[in-house]
C-alpha positions as CSV (number, residue, x, y, z in Angstrom):
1,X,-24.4,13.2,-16.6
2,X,-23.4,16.7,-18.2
3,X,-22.0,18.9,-15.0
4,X,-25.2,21.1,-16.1
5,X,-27.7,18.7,-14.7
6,X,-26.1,19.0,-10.7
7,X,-27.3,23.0,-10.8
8,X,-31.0,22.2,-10.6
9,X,-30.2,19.9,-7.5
10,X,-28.8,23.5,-5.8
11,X,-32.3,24.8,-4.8
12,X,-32.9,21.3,-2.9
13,X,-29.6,21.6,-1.1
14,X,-30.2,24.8,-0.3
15,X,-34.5,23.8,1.1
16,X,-32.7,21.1,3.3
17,X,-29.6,23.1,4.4
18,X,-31.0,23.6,8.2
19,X,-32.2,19.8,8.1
20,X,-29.3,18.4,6.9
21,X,-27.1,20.5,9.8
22,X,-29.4,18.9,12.0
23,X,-28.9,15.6,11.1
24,X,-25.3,15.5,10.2
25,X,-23.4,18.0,12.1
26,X,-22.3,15.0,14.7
27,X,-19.6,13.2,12.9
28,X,-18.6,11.1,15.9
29,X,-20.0,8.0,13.6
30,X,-16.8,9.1,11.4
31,X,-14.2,9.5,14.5
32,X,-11.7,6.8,13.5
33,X,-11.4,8.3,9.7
34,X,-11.5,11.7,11.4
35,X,-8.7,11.2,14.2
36,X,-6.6,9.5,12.0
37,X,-6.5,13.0,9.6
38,X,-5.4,14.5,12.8
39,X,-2.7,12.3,13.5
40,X,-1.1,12.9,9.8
41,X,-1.5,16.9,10.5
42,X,-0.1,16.1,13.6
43,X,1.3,20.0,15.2
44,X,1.4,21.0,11.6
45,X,0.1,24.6,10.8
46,X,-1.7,22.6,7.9
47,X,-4.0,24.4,4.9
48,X,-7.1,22.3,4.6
49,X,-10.1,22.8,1.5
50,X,-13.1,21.2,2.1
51,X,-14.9,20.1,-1.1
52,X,-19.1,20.1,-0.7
53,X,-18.5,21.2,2.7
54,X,-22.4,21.4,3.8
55,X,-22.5,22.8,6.9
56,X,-18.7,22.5,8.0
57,X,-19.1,19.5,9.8
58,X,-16.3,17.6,8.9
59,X,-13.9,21.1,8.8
60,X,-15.7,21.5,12.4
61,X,-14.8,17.9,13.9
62,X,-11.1,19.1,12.5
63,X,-11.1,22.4,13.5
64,X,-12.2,20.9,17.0
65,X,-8.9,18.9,17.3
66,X,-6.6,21.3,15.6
67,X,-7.6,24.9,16.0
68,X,-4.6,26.6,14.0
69,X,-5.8,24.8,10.9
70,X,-6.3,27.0,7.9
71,X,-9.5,26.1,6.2
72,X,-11.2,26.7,2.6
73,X,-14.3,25.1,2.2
74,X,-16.8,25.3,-1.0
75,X,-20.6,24.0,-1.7
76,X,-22.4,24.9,-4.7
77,X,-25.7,25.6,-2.6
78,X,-25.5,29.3,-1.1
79,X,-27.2,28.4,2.1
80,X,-24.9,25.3,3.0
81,X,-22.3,27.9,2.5
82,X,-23.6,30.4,4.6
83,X,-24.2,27.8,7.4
84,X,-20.4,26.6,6.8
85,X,-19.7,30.3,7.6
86,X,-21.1,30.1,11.0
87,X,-20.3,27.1,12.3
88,X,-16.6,27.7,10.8
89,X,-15.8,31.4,11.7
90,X,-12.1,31.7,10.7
91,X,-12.6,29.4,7.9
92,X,-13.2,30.9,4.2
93,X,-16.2,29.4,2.6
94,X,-17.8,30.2,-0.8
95,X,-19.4,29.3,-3.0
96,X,-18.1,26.5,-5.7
97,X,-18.2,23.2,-7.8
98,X,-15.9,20.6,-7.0
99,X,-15.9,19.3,-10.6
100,X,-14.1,22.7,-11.4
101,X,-10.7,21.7,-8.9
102,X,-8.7,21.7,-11.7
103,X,-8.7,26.1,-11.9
104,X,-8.0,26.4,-8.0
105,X,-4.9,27.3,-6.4
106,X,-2.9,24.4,-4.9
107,X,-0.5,23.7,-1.5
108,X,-2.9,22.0,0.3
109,X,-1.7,19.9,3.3
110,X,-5.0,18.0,3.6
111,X,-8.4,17.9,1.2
112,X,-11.4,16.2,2.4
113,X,-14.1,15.6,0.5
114,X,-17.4,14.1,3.0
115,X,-20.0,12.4,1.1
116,X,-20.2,14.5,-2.1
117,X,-19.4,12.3,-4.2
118,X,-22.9,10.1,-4.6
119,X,-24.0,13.5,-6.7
120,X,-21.2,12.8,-9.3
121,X,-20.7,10.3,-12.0
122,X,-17.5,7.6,-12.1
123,X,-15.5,9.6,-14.6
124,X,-16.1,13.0,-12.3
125,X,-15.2,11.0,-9.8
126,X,-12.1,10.0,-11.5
127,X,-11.0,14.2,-12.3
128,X,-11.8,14.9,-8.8
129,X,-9.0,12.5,-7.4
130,X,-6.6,13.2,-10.0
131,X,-7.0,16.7,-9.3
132,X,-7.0,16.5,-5.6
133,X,-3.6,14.6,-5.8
134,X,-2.4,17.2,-8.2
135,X,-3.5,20.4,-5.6
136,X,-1.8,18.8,-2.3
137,X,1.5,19.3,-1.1
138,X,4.1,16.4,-0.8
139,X,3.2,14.5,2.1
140,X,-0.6,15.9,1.7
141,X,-3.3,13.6,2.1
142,X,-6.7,13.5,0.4
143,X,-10.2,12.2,3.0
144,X,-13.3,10.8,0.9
145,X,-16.2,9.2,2.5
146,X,-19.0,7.8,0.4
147,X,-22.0,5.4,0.5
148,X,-20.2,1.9,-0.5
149,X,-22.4,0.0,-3.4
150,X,-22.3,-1.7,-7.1
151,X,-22.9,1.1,-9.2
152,X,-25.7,-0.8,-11.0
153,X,-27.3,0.4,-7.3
154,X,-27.1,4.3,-8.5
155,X,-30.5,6.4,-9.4
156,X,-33.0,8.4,-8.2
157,X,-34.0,8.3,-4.6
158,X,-36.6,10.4,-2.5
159,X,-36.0,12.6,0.4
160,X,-36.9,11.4,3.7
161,X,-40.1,13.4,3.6
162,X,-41.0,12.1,0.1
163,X,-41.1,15.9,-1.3
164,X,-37.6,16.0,-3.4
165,X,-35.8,13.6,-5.2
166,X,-31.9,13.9,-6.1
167,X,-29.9,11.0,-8.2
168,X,-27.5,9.2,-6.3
169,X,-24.2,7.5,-7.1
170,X,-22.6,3.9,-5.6
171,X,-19.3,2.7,-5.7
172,X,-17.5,-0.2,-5.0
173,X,-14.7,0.3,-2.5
174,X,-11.8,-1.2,-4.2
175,X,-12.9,0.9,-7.2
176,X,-12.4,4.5,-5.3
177,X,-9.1,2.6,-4.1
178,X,-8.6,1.8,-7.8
179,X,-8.4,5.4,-8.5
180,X,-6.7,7.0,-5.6
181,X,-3.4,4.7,-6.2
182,X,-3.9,5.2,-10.5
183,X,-3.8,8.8,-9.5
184,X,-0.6,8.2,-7.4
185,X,-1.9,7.7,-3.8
186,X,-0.6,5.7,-1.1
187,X,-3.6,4.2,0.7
188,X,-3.0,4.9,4.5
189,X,-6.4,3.8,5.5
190,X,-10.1,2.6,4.4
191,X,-12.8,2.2,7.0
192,X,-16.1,0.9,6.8
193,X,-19.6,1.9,9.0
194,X,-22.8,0.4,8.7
195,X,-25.5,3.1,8.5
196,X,-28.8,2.5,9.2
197,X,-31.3,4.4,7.2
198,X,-34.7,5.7,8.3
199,X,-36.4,2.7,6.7
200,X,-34.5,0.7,8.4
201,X,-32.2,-0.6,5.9
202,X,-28.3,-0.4,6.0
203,X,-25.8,1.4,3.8
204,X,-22.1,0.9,4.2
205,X,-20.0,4.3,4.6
206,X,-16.7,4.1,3.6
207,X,-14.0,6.6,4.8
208,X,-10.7,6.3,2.3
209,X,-7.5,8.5,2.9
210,X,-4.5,8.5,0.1
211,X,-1.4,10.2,0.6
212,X,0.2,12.0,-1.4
213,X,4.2,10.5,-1.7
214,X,7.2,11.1,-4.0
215,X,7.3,9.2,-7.1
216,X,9.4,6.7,-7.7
């Protein structure tokens, strides 16, 4: 998938933006991945970017906990942005792609990354962690959650109300692992939920956080 094929997907991010707050704001279902970024900021006045933030709702669970965090936060849809805005008011959001990581500014205590990448193939996937290793400070940490699944699983799936369709990515656990320790990662923790979809069905979610150490 050429990086130009994610921009028509921007005008259905930005029609669900108000639903998807609605339905994803609470990240209490994440609170063990959540608390345990927390604990590794611990009274740090840490600098946090939040790659496909949506709404802010993992920056807001954070922010929640540790009010003195410093948070940047991009989405390429304009109206997640703006929502991201208000629900994080000290926060700088904007808009941006996080396949483009590589041309930001680094020193980055903590980047978290919540469910963006099912819109990206494996060998975006694969810049986006090298990078994110590469834009965190020593001791920095990266937070990925995704929707666990053989990658044979990946293609197109429907909205809940049958009206859009977006393609959709799986990946194997020990494959994200895979990448976070090629890309120099310590593994400090990976968590799995079982999700219940509105059919019924189950996904697993999978919370990974890597940490960024000195070489030996």
């Amino acid at each position: 998938m050429e990086k130009s094929e994610l921009d028509p997907r921007i005008a259905v991010f930005d029609k669900k933006a108000e639903l998807y707050q609605q339905k994803y704001m609470d990240q209490s279902r994440y609170a063990e991945g959540l608390n345990r970024c927390c604990e590794l900021l611990g009274t740090n006045q840490g600098k946090l970017l939040d790659l496909g933030c949506g709404p802010g709702n993992v920056s807001r669970y954070l922010i929640d906990k540790i009010p003195w965090l410093r948070v940047e936060a991009i989405d390429l849809s304009p109206a997640m942005v703006a929502l991201a805005q208000n629900n994080l008011p000290t926060a700088l959001c904007s808009v941006g792609d996080v396949r483009e990581l590589d041309i930001r500014a680094g020193g980055f205590d903590i980047i978290v990354a919540g469910f963006c990448i099912p819109y990206l193939n494996r060998e975006e996937v694969r810049e986006l962690v090298l990078a994110a290793y590469q834009k965190l400070n020593l001791g920095g940490f990266f937070y990925l959650s995704f929707m666990e699944g053989d990658y044979s699983r990946s293609g197109y799936q429907l909205s809940s109300d049958g009206q859009d369709k977006a393609y959709i990515h799986y990946y194997p656990a020990e494959e994200i692992r895979s990448l976070f320790e090629a890309s120099g990662f310590e593994i400090d923790s990976l968590l799995r939920t079982n999700f219940e979809k509105e059919d019924g069905s189950l996904d697993v979610d999978v919370q990974i956080i890597g940490v960024k150490q000195l070489k030996n």
